[in-house]
MOPAC internal coordinates of N, CA, C and O (Angstrom, degrees):
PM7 1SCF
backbone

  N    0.0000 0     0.00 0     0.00 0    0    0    0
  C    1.4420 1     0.00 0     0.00 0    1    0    0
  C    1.5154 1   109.42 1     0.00 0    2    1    0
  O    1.2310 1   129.24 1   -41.57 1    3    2    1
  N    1.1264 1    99.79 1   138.43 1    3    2    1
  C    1.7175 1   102.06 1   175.03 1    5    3    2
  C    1.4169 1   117.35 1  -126.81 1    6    5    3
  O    1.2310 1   113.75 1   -33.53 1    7    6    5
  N    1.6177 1   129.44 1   146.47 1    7    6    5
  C    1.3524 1   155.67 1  -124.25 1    9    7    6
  C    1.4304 1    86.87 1  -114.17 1   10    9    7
  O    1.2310 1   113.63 1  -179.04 1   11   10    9
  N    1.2962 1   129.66 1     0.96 1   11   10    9
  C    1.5206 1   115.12 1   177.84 1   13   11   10
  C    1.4499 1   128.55 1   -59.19 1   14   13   11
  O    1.2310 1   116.61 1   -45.34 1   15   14   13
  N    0.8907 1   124.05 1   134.66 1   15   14   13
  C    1.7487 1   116.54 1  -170.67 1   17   15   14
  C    1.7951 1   106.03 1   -89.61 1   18   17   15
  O    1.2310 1   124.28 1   -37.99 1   19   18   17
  N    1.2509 1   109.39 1   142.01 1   19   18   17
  C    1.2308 1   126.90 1  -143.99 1   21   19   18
  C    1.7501 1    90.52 1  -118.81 1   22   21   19
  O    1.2310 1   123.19 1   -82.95 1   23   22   21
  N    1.3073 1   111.49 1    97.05 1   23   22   21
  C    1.3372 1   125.39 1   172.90 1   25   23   22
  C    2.1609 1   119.73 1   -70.09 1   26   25   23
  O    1.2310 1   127.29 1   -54.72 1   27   26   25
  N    1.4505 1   103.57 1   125.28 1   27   26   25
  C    1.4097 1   110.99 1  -166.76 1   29   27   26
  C    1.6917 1    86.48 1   -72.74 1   30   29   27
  O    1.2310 1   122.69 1   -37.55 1   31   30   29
  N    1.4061 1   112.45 1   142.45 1   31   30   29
  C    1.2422 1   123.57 1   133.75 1   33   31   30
  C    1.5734 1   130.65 1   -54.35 1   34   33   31
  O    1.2310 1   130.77 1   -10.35 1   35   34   33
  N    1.5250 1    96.82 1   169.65 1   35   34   33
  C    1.7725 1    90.80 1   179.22 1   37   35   34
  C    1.4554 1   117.04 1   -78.35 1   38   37   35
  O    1.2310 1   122.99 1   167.88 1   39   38   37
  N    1.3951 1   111.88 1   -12.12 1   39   38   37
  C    1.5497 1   125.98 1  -169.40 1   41   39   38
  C    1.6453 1    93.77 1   -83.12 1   42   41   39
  O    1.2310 1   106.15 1   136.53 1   43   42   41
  N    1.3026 1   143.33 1   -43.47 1   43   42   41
  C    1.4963 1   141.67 1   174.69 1   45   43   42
  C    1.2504 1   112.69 1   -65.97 1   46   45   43
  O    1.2310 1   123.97 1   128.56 1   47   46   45
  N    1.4282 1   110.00 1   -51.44 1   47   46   45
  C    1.5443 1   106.16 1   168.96 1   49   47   46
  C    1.3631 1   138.73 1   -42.94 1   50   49   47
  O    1.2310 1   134.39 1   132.18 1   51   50   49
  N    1.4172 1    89.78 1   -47.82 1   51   50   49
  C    1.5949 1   113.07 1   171.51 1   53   51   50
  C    1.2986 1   120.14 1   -50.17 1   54   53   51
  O    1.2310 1   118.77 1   128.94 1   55   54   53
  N    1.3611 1   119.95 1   -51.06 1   55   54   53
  C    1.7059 1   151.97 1  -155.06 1   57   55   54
  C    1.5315 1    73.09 1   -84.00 1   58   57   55
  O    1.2310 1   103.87 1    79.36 1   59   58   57
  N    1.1726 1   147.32 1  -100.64 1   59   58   57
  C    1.5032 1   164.03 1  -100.62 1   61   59   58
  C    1.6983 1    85.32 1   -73.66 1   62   61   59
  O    1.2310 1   126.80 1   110.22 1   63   62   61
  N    1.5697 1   104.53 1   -69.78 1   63   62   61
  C    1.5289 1   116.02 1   171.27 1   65   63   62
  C    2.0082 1   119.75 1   -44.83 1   66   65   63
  O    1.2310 1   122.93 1   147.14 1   67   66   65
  N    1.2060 1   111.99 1   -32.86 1   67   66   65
  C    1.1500 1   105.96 1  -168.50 1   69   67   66
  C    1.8096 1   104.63 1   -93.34 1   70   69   67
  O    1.2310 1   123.33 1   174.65 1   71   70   69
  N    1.6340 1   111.23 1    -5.35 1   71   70   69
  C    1.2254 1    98.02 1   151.83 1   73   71   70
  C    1.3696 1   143.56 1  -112.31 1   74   73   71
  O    1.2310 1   131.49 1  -167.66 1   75   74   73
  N    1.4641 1    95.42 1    12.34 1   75   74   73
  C    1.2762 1   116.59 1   166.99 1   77   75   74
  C    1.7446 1   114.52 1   -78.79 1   78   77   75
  O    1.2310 1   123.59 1   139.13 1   79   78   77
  N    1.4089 1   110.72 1   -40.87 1   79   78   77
  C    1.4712 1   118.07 1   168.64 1   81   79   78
  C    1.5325 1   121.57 1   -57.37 1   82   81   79
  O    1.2310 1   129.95 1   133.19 1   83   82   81
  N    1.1054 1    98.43 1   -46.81 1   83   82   81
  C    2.2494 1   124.04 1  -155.68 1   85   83   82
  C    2.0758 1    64.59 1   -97.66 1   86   85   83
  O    1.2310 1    99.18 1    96.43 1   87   86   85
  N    1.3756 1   155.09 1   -83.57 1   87   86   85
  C    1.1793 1    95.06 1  -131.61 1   89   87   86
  C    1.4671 1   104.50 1  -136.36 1   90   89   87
  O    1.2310 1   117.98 1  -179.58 1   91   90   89
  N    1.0525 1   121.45 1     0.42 1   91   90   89
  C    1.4949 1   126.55 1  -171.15 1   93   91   90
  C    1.5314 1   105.24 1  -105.57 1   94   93   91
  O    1.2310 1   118.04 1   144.20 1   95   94   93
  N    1.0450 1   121.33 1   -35.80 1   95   94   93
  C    1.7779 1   111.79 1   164.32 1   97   95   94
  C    1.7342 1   126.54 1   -71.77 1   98   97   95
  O    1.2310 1   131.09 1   150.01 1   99   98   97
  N    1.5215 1    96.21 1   -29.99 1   99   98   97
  C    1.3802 1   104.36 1   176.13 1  101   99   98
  C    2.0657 1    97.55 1   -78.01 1  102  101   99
  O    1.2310 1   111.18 1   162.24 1  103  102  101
  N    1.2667 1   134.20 1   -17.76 1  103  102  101
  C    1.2899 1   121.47 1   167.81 1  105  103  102
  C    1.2023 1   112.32 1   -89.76 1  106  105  103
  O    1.2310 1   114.51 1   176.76 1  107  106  105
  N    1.0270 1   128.00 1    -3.24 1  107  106  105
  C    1.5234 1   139.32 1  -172.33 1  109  107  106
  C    1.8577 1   106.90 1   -93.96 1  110  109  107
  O    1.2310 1   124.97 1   147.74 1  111  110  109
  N    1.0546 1   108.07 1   -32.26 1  111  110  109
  C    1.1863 1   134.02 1   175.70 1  113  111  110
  C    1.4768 1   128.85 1   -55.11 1  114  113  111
  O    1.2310 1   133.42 1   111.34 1  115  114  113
  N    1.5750 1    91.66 1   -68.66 1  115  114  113
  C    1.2494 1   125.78 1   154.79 1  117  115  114
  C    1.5965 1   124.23 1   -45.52 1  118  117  115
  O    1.2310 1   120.52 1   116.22 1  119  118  117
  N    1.2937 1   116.62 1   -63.78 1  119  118  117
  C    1.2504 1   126.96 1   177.88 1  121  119  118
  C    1.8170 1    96.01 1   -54.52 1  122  121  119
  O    1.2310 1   114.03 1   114.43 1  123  122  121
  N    1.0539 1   128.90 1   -65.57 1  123  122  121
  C    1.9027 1   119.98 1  -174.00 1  125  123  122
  C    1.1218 1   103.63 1   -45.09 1  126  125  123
  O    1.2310 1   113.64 1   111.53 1  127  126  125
  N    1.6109 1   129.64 1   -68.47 1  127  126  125
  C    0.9217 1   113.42 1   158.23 1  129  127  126
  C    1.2365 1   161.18 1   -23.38 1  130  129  127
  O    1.2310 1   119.52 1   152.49 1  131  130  129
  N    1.6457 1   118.52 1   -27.51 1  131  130  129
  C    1.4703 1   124.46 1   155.37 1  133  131  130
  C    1.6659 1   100.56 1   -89.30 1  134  133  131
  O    1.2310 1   122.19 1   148.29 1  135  134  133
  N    1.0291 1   113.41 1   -31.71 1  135  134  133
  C    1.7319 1   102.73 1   176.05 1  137  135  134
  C    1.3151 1   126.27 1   -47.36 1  138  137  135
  O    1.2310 1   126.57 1   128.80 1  139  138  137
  N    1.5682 1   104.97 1   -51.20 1  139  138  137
  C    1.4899 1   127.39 1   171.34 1  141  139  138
  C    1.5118 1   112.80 1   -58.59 1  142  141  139
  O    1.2310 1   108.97 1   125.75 1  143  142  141
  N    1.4256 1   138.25 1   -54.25 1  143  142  141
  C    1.8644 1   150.81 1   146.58 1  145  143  142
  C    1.3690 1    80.20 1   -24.88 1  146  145  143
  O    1.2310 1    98.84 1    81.98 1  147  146  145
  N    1.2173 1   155.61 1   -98.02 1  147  146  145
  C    1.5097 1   150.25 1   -77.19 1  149  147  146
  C    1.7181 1    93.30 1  -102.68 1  150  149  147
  O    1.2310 1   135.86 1   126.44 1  151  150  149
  N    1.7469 1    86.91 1   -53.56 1  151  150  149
  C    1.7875 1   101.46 1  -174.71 1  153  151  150
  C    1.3371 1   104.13 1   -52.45 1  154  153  151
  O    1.2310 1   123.79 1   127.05 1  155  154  153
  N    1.2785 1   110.33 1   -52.95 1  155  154  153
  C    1.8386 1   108.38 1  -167.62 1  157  155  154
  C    1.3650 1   109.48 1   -70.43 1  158  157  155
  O    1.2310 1   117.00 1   153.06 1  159  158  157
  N    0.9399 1   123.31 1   -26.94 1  159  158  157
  C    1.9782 1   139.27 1   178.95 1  161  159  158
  C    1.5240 1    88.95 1   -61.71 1  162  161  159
  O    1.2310 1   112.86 1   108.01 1  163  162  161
  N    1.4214 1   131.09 1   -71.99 1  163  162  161
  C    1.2831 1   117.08 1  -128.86 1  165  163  162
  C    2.3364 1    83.75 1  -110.50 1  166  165  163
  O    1.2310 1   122.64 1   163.69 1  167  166  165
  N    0.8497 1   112.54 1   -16.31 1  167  166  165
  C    1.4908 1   100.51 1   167.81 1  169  167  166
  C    1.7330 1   107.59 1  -116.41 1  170  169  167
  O    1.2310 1   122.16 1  -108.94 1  171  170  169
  N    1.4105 1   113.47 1    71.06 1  171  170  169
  C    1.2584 1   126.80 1   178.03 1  173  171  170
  C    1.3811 1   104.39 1   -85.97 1  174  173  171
  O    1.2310 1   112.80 1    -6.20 1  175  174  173
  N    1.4290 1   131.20 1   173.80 1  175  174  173
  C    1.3998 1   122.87 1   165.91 1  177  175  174
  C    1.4351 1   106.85 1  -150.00 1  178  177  175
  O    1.2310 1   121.60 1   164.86 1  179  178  177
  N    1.4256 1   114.54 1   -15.14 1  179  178  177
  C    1.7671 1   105.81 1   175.61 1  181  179  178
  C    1.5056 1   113.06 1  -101.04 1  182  181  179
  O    1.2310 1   121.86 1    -2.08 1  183  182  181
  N    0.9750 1   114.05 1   177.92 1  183  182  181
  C    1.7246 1   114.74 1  -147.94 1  185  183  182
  C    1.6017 1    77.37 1   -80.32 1  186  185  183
  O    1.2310 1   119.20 1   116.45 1  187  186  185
  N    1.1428 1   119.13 1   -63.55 1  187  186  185
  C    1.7680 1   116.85 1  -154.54 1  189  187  186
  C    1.5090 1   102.91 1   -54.64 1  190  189  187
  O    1.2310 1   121.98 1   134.87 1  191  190  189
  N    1.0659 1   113.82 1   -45.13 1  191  190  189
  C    1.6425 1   105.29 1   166.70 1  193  191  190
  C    1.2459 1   144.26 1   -67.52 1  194  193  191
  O    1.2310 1   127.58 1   162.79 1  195  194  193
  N    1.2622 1   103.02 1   -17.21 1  195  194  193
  C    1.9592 1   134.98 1   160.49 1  197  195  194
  C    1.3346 1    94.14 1   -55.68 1  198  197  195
  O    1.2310 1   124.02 1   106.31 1  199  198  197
  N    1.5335 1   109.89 1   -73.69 1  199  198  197
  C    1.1214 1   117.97 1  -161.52 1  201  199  198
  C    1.3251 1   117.57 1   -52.50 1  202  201  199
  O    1.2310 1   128.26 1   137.59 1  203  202  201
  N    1.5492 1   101.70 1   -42.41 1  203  202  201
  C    1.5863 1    92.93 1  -176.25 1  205  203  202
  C    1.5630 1   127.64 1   -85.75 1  206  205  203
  O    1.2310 1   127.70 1  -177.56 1  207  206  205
  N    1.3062 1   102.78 1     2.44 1  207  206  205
  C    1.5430 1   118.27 1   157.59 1  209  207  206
  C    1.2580 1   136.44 1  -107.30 1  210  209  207
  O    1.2310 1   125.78 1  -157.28 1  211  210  209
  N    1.0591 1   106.50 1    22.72 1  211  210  209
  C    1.4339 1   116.54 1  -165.99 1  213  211  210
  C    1.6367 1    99.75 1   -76.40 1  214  213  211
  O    1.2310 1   105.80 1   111.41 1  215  214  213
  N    1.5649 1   143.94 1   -68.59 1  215  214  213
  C    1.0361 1   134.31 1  -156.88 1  217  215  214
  C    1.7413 1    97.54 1   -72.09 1  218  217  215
  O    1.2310 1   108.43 1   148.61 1  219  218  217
  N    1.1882 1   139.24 1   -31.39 1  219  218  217
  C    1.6978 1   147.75 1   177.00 1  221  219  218
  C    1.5846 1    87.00 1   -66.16 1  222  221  219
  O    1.2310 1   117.41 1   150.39 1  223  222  221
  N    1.2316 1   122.53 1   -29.61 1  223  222  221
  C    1.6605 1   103.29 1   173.21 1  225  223  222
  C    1.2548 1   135.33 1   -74.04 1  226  225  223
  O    1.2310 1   126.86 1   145.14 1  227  226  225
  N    1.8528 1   104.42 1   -34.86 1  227  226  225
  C    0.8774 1   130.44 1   168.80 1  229  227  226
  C    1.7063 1   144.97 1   -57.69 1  230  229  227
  O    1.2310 1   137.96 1   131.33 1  231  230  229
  N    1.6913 1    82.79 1   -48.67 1  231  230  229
  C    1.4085 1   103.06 1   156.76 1  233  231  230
  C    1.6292 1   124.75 1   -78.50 1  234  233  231
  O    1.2310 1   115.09 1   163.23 1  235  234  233
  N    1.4832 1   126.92 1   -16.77 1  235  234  233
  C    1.1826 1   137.51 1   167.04 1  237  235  234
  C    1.1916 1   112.75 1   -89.76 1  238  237  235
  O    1.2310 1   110.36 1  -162.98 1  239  238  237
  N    1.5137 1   135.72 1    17.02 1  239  238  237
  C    1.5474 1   154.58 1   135.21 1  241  239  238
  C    2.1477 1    86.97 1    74.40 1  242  241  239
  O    1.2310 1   128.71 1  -130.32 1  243  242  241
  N    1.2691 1   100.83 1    49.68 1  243  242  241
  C    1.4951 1   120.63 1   155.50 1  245  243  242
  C    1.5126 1   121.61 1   -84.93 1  246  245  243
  O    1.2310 1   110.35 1   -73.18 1  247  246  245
  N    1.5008 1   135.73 1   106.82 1  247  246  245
  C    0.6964 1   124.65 1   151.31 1  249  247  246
  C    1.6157 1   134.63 1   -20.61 1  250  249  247
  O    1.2310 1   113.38 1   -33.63 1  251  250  249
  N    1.1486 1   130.12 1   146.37 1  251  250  249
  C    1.7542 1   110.82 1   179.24 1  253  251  250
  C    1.6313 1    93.86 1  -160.53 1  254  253  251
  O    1.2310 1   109.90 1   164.41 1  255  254  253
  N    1.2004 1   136.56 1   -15.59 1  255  254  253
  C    1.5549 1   145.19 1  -167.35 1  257  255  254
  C    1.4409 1   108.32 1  -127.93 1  258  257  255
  O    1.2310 1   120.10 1   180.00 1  259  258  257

């Protein structure tokens, strides 16, 4: 076996990058995004926002009472 280092083409590079774009940032994305909904849902403090999270609190086993 030999220690030679094995240079990517532009066609791997490309691919490696185009699934980092097309699918792992757009889930990455996503996920803060429901993190951020979840936080404000379940540590709400004004009534209209209580209110309007109340059953998403419920079912997301958030304290609220």
């Amino acid at each position: 076996m030999s220690s030679t280092p094995v240079l990517l083409d532009n066609a791997q590079t490309s691919a490696r990058s185009e699934v980092l774009k097309d699918k792992i940032l757009p889930a990455m994305l996503a996920g803060m995004l429901g993190l951020s909904l979840l936080y404000a849902a379940g540590f709400a403090e004004t009534a209209q926002l209580h209110n309007a999270a109340h059953d998403g609190r419920h079912s997301a086993s958030f304290p609220c009472h």
